[in-house]
C-alpha positions in Angstrom: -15.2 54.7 -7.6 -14.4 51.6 -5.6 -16.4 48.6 -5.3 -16.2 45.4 -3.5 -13.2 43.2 -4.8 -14.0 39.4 -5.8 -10.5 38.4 -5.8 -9.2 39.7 -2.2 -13.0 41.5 -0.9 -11.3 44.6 -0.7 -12.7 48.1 -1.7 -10.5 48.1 -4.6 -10.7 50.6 -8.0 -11.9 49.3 -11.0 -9.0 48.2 -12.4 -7.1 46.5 -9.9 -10.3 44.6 -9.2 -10.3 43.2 -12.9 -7.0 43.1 -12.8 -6.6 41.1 -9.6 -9.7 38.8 -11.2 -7.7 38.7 -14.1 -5.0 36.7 -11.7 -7.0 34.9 -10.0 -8.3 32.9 -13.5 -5.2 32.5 -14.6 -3.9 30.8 -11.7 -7.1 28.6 -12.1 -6.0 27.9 -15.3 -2.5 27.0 -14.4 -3.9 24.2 -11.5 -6.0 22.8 -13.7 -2.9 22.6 -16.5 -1.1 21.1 -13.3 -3.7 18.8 -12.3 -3.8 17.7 -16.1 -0.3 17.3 -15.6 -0.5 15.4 -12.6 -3.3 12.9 -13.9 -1.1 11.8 -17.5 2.5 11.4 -15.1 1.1 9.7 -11.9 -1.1 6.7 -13.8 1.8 4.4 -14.7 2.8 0.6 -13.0 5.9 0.9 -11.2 7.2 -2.1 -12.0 10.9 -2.5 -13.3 10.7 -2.2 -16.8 11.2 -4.8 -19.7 12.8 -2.4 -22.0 16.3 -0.8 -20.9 16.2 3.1 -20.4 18.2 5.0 -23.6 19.4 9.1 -22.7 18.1 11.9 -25.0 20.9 12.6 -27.0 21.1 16.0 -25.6 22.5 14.3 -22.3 26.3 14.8 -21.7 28.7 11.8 -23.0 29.6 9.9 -19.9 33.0 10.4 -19.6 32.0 10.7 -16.0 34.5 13.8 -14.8 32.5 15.8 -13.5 35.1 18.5 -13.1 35.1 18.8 -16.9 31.4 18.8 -16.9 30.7 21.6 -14.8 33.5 23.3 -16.7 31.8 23.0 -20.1 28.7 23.9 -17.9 30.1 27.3 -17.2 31.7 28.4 -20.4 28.3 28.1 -22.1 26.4 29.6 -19.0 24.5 26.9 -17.9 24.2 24.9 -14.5 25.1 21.1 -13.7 22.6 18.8 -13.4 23.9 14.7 -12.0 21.1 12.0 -12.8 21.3 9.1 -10.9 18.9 6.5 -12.8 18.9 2.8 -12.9 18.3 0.9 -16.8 14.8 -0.8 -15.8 13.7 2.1 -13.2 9.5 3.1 -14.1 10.5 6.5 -12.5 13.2 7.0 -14.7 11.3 6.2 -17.6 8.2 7.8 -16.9 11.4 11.2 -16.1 12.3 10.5 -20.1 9.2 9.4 -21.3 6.6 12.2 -20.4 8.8 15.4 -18.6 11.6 15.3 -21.3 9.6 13.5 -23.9 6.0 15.3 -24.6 6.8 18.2 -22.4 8.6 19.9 -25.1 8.8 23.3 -23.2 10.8 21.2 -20.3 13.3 20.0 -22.8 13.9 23.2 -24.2 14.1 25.2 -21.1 16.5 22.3 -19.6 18.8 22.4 -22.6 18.7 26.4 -22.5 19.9 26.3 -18.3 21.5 23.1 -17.8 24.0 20.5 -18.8 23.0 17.0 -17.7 25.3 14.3 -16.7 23.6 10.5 -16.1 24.8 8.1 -13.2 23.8 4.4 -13.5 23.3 3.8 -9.2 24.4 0.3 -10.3 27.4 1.1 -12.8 31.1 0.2 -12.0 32.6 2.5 -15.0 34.8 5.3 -12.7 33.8 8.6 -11.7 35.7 11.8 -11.1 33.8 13.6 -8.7 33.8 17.7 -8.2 36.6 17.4 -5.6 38.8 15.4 -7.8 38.2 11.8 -5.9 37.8 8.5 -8.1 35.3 5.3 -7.4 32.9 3.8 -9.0 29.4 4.9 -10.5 27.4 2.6 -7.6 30.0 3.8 -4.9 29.3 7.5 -6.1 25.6 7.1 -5.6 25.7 5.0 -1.8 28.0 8.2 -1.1 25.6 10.7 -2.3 22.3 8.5 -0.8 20.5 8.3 -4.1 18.0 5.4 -2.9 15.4 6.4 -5.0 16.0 6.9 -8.8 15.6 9.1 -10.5 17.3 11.4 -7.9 18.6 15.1 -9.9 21.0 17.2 -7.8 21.4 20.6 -9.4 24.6 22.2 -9.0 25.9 26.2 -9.3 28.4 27.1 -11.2 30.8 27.3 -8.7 29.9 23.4 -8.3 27.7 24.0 -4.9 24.4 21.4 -4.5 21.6 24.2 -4.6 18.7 21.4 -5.4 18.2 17.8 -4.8 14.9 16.2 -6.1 14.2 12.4 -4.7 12.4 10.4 -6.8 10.2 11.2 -9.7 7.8 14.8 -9.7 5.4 15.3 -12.6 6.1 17.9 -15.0 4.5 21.2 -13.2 6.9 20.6 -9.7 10.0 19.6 -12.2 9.0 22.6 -14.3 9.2 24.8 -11.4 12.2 23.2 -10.0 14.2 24.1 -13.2 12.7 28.0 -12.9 14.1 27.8 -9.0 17.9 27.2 -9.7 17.9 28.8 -13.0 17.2 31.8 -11.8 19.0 31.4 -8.6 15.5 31.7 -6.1 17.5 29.3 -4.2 19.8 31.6 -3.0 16.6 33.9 -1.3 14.3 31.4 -0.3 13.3 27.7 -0.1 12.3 25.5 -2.7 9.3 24.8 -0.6 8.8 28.7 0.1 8.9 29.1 -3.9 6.3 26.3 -4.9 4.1 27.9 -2.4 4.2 31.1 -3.4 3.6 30.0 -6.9 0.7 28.3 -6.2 -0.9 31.0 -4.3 -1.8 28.5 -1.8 -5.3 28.1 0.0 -5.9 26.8 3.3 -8.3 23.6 2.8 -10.2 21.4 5.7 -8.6 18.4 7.6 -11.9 17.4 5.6 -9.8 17.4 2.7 -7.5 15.0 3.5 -7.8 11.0 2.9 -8.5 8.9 5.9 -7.1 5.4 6.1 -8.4 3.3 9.2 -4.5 2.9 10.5 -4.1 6.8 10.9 -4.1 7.0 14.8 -6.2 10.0 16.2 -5.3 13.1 17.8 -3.7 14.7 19.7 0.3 13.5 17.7 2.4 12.9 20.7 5.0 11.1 18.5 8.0 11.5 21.2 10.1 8.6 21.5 13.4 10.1 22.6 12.6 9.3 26.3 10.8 5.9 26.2 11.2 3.9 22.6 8.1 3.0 21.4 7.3 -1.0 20.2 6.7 -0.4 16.4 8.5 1.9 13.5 6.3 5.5 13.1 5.4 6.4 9.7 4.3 9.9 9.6 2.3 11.1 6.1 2.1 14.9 5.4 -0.5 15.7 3.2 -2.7 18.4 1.8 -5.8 19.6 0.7 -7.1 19.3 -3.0 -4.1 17.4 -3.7 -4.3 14.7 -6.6 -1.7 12.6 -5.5 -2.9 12.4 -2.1 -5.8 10.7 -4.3 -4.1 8.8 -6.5 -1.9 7.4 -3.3 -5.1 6.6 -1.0 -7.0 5.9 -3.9 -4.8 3.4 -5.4 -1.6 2.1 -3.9 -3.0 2.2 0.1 -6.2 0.2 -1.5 -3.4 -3.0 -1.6 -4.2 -5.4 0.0 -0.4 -5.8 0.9 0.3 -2.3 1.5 -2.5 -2.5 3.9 -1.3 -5.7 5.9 2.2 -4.2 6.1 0.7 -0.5 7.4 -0.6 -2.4 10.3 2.7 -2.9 12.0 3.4 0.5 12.0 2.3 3.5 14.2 1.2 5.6 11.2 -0.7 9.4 11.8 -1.5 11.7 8.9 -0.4 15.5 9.2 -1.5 18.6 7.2 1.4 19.8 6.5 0.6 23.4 5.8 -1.4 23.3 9.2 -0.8 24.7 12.7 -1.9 21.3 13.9 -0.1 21.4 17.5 2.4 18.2 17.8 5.5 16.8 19.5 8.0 15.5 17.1 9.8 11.8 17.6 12.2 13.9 18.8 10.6 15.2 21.7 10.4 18.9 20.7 7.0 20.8 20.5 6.1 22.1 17.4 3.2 22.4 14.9 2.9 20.0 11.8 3.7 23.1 9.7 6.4 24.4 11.5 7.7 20.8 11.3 7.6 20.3 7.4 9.0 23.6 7.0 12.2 22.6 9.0 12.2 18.9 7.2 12.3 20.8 4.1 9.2 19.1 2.6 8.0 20.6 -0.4 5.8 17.3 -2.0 2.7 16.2 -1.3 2.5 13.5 -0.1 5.6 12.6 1.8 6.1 9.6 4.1 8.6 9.8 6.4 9.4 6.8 8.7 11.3 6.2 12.2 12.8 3.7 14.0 11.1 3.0 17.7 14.1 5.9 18.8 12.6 8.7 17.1 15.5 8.3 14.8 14.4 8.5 11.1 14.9 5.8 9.3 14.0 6.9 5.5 11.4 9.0 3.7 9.8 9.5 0.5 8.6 12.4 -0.7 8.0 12.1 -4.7 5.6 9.9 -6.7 5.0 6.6 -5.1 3.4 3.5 -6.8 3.3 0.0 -5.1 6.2 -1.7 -6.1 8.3 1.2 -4.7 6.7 1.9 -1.0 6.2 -2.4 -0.5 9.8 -2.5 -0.6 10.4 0.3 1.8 7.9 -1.3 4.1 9.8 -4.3 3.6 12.9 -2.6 4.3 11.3 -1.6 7.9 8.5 -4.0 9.0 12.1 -7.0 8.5 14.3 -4.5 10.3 16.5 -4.9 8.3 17.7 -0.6 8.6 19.2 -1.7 12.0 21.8 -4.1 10.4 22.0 -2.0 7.1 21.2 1.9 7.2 21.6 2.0 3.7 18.5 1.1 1.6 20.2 1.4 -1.7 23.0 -1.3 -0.4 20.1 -3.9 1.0 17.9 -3.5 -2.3 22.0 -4.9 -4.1 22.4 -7.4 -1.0 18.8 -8.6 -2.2 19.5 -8.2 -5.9 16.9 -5.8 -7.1 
């Protein structure tokens, strides 16, 4: 006999209803081991750090040929993983500290699927890269754009990028990141696509979201392709039931410096799973998400930023703490992007 299904509201039998209910808990159970998750990684001052940053001893000698690397990679099975990381980075060490320090499961699943080589975005010991060129650690990672450290790009074993990860993402998103190239999802479906999936995600209210009293309103006409606009756009694509949404509005945006610096920009707030209707800097018509989608977004929240052109100038889309976003905003509110595109090479021109 069927009956009314609590999990989908179906007429389902019996056992597929329990069994469906069943699911249903245990993804409960996972969010809230996620939001745990979220709530240890996310509470930590961004500040450069007193203490330099040591490797688990598990991380690949850097003899910094990565040729050989992926090599040894593939005789034992495993993938390539490059970290680019800086000595006094928070990120880096909150990456060592909690995800490959108390996360035990992370460390041993890691070491299972993937070799790891570290970059130091700052070092001039020489690199061999995948193709066989030569240069130094800091030109290897203002080639490969790692602005923000720690940045991960996961490689086959053929040596093609499958992953990048900007930034640092608490232990359930890194967790899952791991699952994605280790057992090749990547080569079916988007990283984005996958997280979703896994999370069996709900649809929440615009309710939901944070408000700030610099989000401009309705309808997001954000076109500047045909007539540039006076001030930098910074665009923030959130979601629903999202704890570091909260921790970002909650925390960093209550700054008093944050604040003053938000109010040179045009700034609007997306959901990004939404069919919110918009048209992009670009000029194209679209919906916000349609438009996360094609950015590849896949991190909640992400701030992407553009010049007055529609062109755009950076984004972050990891954990962001104060020290971190005031220098982006620095980056834009002076400018400076239009004499130096390169963030990583004006945060070395400035010395930090």
């Amino acid at each position: 006999m069927s009956r009314s299904c609590l999990y989908c509201g179906l007429n389902c039998p019996p056992l597929i209803a329990r069994l469906l209910l069943a699911a249903l808990l245990l993804s409960m159970a996972l969010a809230v081991s996620a939001a745990g998750d979220d709530a240890d990684s996310l509470n930590f001052s961004d500040l450069p750090r007193d203490e330099l940053l040591s490797y688990p001893a598990w991380f690949n000698e850097p003899f910094l040929d990565l040729r050989a690397d992926l090599e040894e990679a593939r005789e034992a099975g495993k993938g390539l993983i490059l970290y680019f990381g800086q000595k006094r980075c928070a990120y880096c060490h909150q990456l060592m500290d909690v995800n490959f320090g108390s996360e035990t499961d992370i460390v041993e699943y890691t070491r299972r699927h993937f070799d790891i080589t570290p970059i130091d975005i700052w070092g001039v010991a020489e690199v061999t890269d995948l193709r066989g060129r030569t240069m130094t650690e800091r030109g290897f990672a203002l080639r490969e754009r790692a602005d923000f450290t720690p940045t991960l790009i996961f490689y086959d074993e053929r040596g093609n990028e499958v992953l990048r990860l900007r930034g640092y993402y608490p232990p359930y998103q890194f967790r899952a990141a791991l699952e994605y190239v280790a057992d090749e999802h990547y080569q079916r479906e988007s990283f984005r696509d996958y997280l979703a999936r896994g999370d069996n995600r709900m649809v929440f209210d615009a309710a939901d979201l944070n408000d700030q009293p610099f989000f401009q309103p309705p309808p997001f006409n954000l076109d500047r392709s045909r007539l540039p606009a006076e001030r930098p756009l910074a665009v923030f694509f959130e979601q629903g039931d999202c704890h570091p949404c909260d921790v970002l509005h909650g925390q960093v945006l209550q700054e008093q410096a944050i604040a003053t610096d938000f109010a040179g920009f045009d700034s609007v707030q997306l959901d990004m799973w939404s069919q919110t209707p918009l048209v992009t800097p670009s000029g194209e018509r679209t919906t916000a998400r349609d438009w996360a989608a094609e950015l590849g977004l896949f991190y909640a929240p992400a701030l992407l930023f553009f010049d007055e052109r529609g062109r755009e100038i950076i984004r972050i889309d990891s954990v962001v703490g104060f020290y971190r976003l005031h220098n982006v905003l620095n980056y834009i509110s002076s400018h400076a992007y239009r004499e130096e595109p390169s963030y990583q090479r004006w945060r070395l021109s400035r010395g930090f």
